[in-house]
Every structure is written in structure tokens, then in C-alpha cells.
Legacy VTK file of the C-alpha trace (Angstrom):
# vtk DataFile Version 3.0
C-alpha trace
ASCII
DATASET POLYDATA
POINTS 98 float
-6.795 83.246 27.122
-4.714 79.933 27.740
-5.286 77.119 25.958
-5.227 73.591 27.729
-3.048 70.911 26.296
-5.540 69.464 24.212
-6.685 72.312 22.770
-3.289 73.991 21.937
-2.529 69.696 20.356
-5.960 70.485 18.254
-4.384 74.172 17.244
-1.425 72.264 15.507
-3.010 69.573 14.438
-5.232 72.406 12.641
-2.161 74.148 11.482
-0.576 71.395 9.750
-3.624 70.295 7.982
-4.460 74.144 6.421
-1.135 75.140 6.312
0.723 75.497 2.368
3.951 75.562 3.734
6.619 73.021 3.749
8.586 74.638 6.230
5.686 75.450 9.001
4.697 71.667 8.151
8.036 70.786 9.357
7.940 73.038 12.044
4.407 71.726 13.516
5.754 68.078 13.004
8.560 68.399 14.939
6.535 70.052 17.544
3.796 67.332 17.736
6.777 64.534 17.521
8.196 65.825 20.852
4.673 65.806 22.565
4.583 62.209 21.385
7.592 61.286 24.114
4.983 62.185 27.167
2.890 59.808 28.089
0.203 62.295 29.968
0.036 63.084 25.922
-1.065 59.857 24.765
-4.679 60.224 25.032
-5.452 63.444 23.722
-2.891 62.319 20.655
-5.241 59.117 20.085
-8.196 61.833 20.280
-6.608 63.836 17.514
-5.862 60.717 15.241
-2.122 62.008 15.269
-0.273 58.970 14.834
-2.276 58.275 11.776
-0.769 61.693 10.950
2.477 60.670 11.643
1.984 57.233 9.677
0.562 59.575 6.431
3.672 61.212 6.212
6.253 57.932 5.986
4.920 58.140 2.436
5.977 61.980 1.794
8.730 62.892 -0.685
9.671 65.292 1.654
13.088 63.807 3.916
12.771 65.987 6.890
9.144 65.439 7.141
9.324 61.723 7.114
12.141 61.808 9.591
10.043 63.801 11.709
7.320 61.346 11.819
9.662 59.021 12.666
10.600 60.494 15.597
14.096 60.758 14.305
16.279 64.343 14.204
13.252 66.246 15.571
15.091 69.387 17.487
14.513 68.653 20.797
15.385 64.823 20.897
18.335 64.989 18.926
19.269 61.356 20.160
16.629 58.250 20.210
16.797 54.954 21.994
15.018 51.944 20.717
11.284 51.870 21.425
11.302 55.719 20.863
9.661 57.603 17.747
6.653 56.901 15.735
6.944 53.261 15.949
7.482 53.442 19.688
4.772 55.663 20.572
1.779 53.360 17.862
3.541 50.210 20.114
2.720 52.183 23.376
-0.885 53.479 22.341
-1.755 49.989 21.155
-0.314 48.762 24.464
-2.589 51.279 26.443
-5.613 51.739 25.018
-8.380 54.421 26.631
LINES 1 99
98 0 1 2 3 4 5 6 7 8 9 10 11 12 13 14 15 16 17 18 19 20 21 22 23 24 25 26 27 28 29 30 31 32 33 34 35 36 37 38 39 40 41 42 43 44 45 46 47 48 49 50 51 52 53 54 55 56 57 58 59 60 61 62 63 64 65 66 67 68 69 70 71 72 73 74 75 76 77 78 79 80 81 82 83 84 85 86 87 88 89 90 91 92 93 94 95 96 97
């Protein structure tokens, strides 16, 4: 069975909240972080209440995770321009709303 885009979004979303490990929190992060730069993903992340995810973990001790919600070092955008990340994507949502 295939899941659609939402439902695979909901799946990390899922994974990250029950999850007890730092590095699959990472992992699912990063992942969620680069669905963050498409904007056909926009709704179904304001559906999921993801950037309040991403704005929860600015206050982690963890580096890599706050970095992550940032939008910054995440392995597939290795380089950011301005307007891009965390803060980019809460400017566009706010812009655009449903």
C-alpha cells in the first residue's frame, strides 16, 4: 500500500513524536525540513502543526536538532539563501494562509 503525501508527512510527524532516539529524531527532522522547501507541501505541513514543531525545537540542547529546524545543514540543502529555512517557510505560511 502507498501512502499519499500527507499521510507518509503524518507517519513522521508520528515518528518523531514516539520516537526515544536522538539520532532517528535527527533523522525525521531533516527529512520534514526538506519537505518544508516545496510549496505543494505547505498545506498539509500547516495541517500537521509542523512548524510549531520546528519552532519547539529552537529551544533543544541538542545542536544538530536546532539547526535542523532551522533549515540550516539539513543533508539535502546543504546551502541556504535568505528567506529559506524555518523562518522562511513560518514567513511564507503566514503569507499564504488556507
Amino acid at each position: 500500500m502507498e501512502l499519499g503525501r500527507l499521510e507518509y508527512l503524518q507517519a513522521l510527524v508520528t515518528e518523531f513524536q514516539v520516537t526515544d532516539s536522538t539520532e532517528a529524531k535527527e533523522q525525521v527532522l531533516a527529512n520534514l525540513a526538506n519537505f518544508a522547501y516545496d510549496p505543494s507541501n505547505y498545506e498539509y505541513l500547516r495541517q500537521l502543526q509542523v512548524l510549531d514543531l520546528f519552532l519547539d525545537m529552537l529551544t533543544e540542547d541538542n545542536e544538530t536538532l536546532v539547526e535542523f529546524a532551522m533549515g540550516k545543514d539539513c543533508p539535502e540543502r546543504p546551502q541556504l539563501s535568505p528567506g529559506q529555512g524555518t523562518a522562511g517557510l513560518a514567513l511564507r505560511l503566514v503569507a499564504n494562509p488556507p
